[in-house]
C-alpha positions as CSV (number, residue, x, y, z in Angstrom):
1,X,-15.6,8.8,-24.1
2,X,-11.8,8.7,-23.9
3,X,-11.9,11.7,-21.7
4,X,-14.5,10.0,-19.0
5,X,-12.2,7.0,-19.5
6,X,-8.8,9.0,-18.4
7,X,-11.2,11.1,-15.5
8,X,-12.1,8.0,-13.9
9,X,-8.8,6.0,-14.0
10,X,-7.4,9.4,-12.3
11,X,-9.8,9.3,-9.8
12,X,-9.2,5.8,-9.4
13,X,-5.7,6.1,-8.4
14,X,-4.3,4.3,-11.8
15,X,-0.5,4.6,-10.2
16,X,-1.9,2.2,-7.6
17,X,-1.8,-0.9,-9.9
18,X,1.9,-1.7,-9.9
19,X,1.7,-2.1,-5.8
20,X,-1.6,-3.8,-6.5
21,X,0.5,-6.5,-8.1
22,X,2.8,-6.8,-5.7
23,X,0.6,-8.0,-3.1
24,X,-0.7,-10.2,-6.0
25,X,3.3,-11.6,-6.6
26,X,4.2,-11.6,-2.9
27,X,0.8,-13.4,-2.1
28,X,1.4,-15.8,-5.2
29,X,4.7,-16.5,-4.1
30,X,3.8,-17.9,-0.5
31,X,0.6,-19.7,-1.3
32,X,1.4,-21.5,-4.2
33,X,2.0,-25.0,-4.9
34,X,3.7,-27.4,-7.6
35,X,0.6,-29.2,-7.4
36,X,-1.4,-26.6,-9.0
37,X,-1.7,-26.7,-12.6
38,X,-0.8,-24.0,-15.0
39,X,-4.7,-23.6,-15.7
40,X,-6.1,-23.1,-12.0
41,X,-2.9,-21.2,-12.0
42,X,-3.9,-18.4,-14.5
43,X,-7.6,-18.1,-14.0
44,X,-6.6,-18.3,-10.3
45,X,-4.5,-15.1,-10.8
46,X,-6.8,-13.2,-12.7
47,X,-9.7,-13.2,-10.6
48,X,-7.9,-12.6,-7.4
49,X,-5.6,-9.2,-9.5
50,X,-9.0,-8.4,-10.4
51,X,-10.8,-8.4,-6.9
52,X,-8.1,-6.3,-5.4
53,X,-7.9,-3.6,-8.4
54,X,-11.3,-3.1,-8.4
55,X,-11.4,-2.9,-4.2
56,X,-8.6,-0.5,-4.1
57,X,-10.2,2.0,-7.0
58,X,-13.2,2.1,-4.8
59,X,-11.7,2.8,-1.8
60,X,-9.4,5.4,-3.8
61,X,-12.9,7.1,-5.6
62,X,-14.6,6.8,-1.8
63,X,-11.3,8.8,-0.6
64,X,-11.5,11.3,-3.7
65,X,-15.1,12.1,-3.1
66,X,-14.7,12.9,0.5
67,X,-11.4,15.0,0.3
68,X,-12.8,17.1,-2.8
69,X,-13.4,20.4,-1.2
70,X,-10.2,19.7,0.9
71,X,-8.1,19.1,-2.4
72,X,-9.6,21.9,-3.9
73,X,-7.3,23.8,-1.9
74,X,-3.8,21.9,-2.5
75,X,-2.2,23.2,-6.0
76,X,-0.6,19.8,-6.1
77,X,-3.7,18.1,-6.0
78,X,-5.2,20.2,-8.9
79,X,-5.0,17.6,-11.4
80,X,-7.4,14.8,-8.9
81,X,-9.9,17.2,-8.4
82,X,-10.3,18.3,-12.1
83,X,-10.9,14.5,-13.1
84,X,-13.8,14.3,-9.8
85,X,-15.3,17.6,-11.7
86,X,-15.1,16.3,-15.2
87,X,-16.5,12.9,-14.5
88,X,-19.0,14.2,-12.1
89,X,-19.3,13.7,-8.4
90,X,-22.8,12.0,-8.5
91,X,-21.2,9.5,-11.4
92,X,-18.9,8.9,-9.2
93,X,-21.1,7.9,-6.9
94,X,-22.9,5.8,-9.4
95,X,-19.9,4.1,-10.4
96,X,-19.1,3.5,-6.6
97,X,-22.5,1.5,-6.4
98,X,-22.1,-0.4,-9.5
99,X,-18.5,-1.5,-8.8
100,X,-19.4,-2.4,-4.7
101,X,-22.2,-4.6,-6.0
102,X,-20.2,-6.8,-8.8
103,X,-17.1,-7.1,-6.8
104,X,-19.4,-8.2,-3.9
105,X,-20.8,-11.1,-6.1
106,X,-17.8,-12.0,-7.5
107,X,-15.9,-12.3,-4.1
108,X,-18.9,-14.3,-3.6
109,X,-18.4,-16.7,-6.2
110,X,-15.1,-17.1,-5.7
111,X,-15.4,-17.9,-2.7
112,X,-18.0,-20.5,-3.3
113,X,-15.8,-22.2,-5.9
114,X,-12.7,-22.3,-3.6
115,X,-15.1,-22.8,-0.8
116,X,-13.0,-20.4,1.5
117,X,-15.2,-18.6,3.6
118,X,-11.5,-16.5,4.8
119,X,-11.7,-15.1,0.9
120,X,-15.4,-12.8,1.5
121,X,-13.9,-12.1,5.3
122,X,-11.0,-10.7,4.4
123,X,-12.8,-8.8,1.5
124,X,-15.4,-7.4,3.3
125,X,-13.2,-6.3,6.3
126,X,-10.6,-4.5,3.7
127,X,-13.6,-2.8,1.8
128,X,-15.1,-1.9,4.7
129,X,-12.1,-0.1,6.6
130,X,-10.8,1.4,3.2
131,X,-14.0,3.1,2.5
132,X,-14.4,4.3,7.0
133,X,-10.8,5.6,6.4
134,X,-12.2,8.6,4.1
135,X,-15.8,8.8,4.8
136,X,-17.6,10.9,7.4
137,X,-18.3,9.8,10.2
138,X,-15.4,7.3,10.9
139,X,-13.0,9.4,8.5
140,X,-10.6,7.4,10.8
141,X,-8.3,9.4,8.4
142,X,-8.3,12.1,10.5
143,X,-8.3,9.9,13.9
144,X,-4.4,10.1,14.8
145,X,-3.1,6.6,15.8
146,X,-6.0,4.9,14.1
147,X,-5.2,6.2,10.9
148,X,-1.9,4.1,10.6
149,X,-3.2,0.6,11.5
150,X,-6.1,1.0,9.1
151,X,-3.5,2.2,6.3
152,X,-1.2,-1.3,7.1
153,X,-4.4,-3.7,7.3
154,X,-6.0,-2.1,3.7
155,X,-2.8,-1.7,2.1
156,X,-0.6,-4.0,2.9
157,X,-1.9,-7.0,5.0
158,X,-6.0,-7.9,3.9
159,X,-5.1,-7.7,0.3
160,X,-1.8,-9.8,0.5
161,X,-3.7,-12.3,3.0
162,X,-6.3,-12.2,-0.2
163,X,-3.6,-13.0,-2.7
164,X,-2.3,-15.6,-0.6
165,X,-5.6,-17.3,0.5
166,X,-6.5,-18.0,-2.8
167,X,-4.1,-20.5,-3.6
168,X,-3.9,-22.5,0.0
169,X,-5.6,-22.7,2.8
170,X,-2.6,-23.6,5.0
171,X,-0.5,-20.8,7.0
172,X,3.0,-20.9,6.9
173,X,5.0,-18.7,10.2
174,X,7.5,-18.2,7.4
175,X,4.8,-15.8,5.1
176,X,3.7,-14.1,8.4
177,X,7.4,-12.9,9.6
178,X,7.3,-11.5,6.2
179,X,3.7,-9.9,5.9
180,X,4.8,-8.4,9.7
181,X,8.0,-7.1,7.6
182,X,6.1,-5.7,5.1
183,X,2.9,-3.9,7.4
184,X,5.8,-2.1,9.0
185,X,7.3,-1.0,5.8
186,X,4.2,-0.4,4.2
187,X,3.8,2.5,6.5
188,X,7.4,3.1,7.1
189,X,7.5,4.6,3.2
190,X,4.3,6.2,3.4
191,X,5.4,8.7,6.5
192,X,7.3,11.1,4.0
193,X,3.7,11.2,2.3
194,X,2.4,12.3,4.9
195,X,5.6,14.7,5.8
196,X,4.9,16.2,2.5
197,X,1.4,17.0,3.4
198,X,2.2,18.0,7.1
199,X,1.9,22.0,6.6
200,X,-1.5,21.7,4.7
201,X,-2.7,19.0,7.5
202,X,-1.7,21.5,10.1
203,X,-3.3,24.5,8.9
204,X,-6.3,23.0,8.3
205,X,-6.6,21.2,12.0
206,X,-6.3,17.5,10.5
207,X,-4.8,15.7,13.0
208,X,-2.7,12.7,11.3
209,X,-0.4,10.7,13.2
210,X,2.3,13.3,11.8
211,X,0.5,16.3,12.9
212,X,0.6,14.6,16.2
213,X,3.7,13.6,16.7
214,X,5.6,16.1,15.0
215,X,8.0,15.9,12.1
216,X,11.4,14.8,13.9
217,X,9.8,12.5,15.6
218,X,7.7,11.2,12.6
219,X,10.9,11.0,10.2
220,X,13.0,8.9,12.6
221,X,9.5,6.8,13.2
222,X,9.6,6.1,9.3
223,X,13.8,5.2,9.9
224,X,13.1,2.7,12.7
225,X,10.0,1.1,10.5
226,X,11.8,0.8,7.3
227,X,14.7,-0.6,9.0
228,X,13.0,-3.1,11.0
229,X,10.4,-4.3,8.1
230,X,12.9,-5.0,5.7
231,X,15.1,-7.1,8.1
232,X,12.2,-9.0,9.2
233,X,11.2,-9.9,5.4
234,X,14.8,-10.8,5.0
235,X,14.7,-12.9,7.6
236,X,11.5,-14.5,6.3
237,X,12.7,-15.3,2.9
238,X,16.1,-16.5,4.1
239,X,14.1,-19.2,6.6
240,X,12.3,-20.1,4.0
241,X,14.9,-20.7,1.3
242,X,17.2,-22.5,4.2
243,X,14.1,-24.8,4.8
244,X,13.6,-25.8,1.4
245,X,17.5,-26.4,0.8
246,X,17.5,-23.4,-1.3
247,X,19.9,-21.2,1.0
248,X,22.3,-20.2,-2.3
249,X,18.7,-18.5,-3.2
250,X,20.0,-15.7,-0.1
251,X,22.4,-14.4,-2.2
252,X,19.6,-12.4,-4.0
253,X,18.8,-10.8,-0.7
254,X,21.9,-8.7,-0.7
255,X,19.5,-6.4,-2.8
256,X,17.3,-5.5,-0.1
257,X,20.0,-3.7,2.0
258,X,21.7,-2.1,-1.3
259,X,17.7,-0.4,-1.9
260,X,16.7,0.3,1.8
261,X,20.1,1.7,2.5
262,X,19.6,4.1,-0.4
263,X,15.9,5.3,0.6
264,X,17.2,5.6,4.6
265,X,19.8,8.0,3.4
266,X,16.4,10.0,2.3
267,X,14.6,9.5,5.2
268,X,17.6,11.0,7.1
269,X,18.1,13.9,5.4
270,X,14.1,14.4,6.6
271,X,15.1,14.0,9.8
272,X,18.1,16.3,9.3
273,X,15.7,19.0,7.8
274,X,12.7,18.5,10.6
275,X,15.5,19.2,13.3
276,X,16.9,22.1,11.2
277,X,13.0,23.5,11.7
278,X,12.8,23.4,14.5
279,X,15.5,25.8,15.4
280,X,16.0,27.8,12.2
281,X,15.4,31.5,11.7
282,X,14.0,31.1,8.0
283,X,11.4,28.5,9.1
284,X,9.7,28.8,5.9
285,X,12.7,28.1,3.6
286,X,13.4,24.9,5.4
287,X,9.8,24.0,4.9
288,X,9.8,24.3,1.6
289,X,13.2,21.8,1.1
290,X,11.1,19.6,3.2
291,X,8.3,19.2,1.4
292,X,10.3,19.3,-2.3
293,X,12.6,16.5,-0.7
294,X,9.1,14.8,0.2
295,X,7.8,14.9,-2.8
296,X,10.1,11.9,-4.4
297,X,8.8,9.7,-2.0
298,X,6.7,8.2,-4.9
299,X,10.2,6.7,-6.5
300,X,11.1,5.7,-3.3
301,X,8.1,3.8,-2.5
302,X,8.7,2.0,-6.0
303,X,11.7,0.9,-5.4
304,X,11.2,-0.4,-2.0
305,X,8.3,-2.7,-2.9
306,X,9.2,-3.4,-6.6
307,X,12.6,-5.1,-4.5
308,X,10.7,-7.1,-2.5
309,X,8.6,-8.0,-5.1
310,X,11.6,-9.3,-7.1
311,X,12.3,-11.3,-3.6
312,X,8.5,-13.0,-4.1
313,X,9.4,-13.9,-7.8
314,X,12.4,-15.8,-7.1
315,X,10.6,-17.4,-4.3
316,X,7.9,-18.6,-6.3
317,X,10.6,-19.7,-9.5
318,X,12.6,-21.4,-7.1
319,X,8.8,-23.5,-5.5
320,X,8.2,-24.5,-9.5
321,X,11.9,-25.1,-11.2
322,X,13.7,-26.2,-8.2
C-alpha cells in the first residue's frame, strides 16, 4: 500500500505542491478582504489549495502517461517511469477518471456556493489545456510557440486567477501588472528546463520553442523574461503598498533584485555556454556543462517564486494588521 501510495505521488509530480501554494498565497494576498472572517477564511483556503493540487496532479499523470515511452529513454527520467510501471498505466488511467470527475463536482459546488460562475470557467479552461498540452492529438507540447503560452496560462495565470477569484469578485489593475510579472517569469525560469532537455528534444525531432529557436537565443529569451517579470511584479506591489499608505512596506522589495540578480548570473553563464557551442571544437564537452549547469534550475525556480511569494505574505499581513 505504501508503495502504491509513493508511485502515485511520483507520478503526480509531489515537488509541484510548494508552487501550488504559491499561487494559492499570491492569489490570497490580492483577493482578500478584512471583511472576511477567519472561518470563510480557512474553509475558503482549503477548498480552493485543494482544487488546484488535485488539477495540477492530473494534468502532471495525463503528461506522465503520454511521455512514458519517451521517458523510457532519458536516464534522468528513470525514476518517473518506474513509479508509471509500478502503479500501472491502466490504474493510472483509472485514477485520472476518478480524480476528473470529483474535482469536476466540487468545482461545481464551489462555485454554486460562491455563486461565481468565473470559478468552473477558469477550471475547466486550465484542466482542459493542461491535459491538450501532453495528449495526442493537440500534444500542443510539441507545437513550438504554442507550447509556451499554454505553459504561462496552466501554470501560472488560470490557477492564480482561481486563487484570487475565490475571495472577490472585484479586479484590481494593481494584481494584473503583477500576474503579467509573474506569466513572464513563470516561463522565464522554466527555459533552462527546457535547455536541459534540448539535446534529447532534438534528437528525437520534438520541436519546443528551444528546439526552434536555438539555445543562445533561448537563454538570453529566459534573461529578458526574468528581468522584465520581476520588475513588473515590483512595480505592482509597490503601487499597491503606495496606494494603501503602506509605501515603508517597499523596503521588503529590495529582496526581489538581491534573488533575480543571483539566478540572472545563472542564466548568463547559459548564454555564455550556448555561444561557446556554437563555435567550440569539443562540442560535446560544452554540452555536457550545459546541461549539468541546467540541471539546478529546480533551486532556482524555488527561490524565484518562494521570493515573490514572501512579497504576497506581507501584502496580505499588511491588508489584516495594518
Amino acid at each position: 500500500m505504501l508503495k502504491t501510495i509513493k508511485s502515485l505521488s511520483t507520478v503526480s509530480r509531489a515537488e509541484f505542491l510548494l508552487p501550488n501554494l504559491g499561487s494559492l498565497i499570491m492569489g490570497l494576498a490580492w483577493g482578500a478582504t478584512p471583511s472576511t472572517s477567519i472561518g470563510d477564511l480557512v474553509v475558503l483556503i482549503i477548498l480552493s489549495f485543494t482544487i488546484i493540487n488535485v488539477s495540477s496532479a492530473i494534468g502532471a499523470q495525463a503528461n506522465t502517461l503520454s511521455d512514458r515511452k519517451l521517458d523510457s529513454k532519458d536516464e534522468r527520467k528513470k525514476q518517473l517511469v518506474e513509479a508509471t510501471n509500478s502503479f500501472g498505466a491502466n490504474r493510472l488511467k483509472k485514477v485520472l477518471i476518478i480524480e476528473f470527475s470529483l474535482t469536476l463536482i466540487l468545482v461545481f459546488l464551489f462555485m454554486s456556493i460562491q455563486q461565481k460562475p468565473i470559478l468552473l470557467i477558469l477550471w475547466i479552461a486550465g484542466i482542459c489545456l493542461g491535459c491538450a498540452y501532453s495528449l495526442p492529438p493537440t500534444r500542443i507540447k510539441s507545437r513550438s510557440w504554442l507550447a509556451p503560452i499554454s505553459l504561462i496560462l496552466v501554470l501560472a495565470v488560470f490557477p492564480v486567477l482561481f486563487a484570487y477569484y475565490t475571495f472577490t469578485a472585484k479586479m484590481n489593475p494593481f494584481f494584473l501588472l503583477s500576474l503579467t510579472g509573474l506569466a513572464l517569469t513563470v516561463y522565464g525560469v522554466i527555459i533552462p528546463t527546457e535547455i536541459r532537455d534540448y539535446f534529447g528534444d532534438k534528437a528525437m525531432d520534438i520541436e519546443t520553442m528551444t528546439v526552434r529557436l536555438g539555445l543562445v537565443k533561448v537563454s538570453f529569451l529566459g534573461i529578458i523574461l526574468l528581468t522584465t517579470g520581476a520588475i513588473l511584479t515590483g512595480t505592482a506591489f509597490f503601487l499597491e503598498w503606495a496606494y494603501r499608505d503602506h509605501l515603508w512596506l517597499s523596503v521588503f522589495l529590495l529582496a526581489m533584485p538581491a534573488t533575480v540578480i543571483f539566478v540572472l548570473g545563472k542564466f548568463k553563464k547559459l548564454h555564455s555556454l550556448s555561444k561557446e557551442l556554437a563555435s567550440s571544437k569539443n562540442q560535446a564537452s560544452v554540452a555536457e556543462d550545459i546541461v549539468s549547469l541546467s540541471t539546478h534550475n529546480p533551486q532556482w525556480i524555488m527561490l524565484v517564486t518562494q521570493t515573490y511569494s514572501i512579497m504576497s505574505i506581507i501584502l496580505l499581513i499588511s491588508k489584516f494588521l495594518l
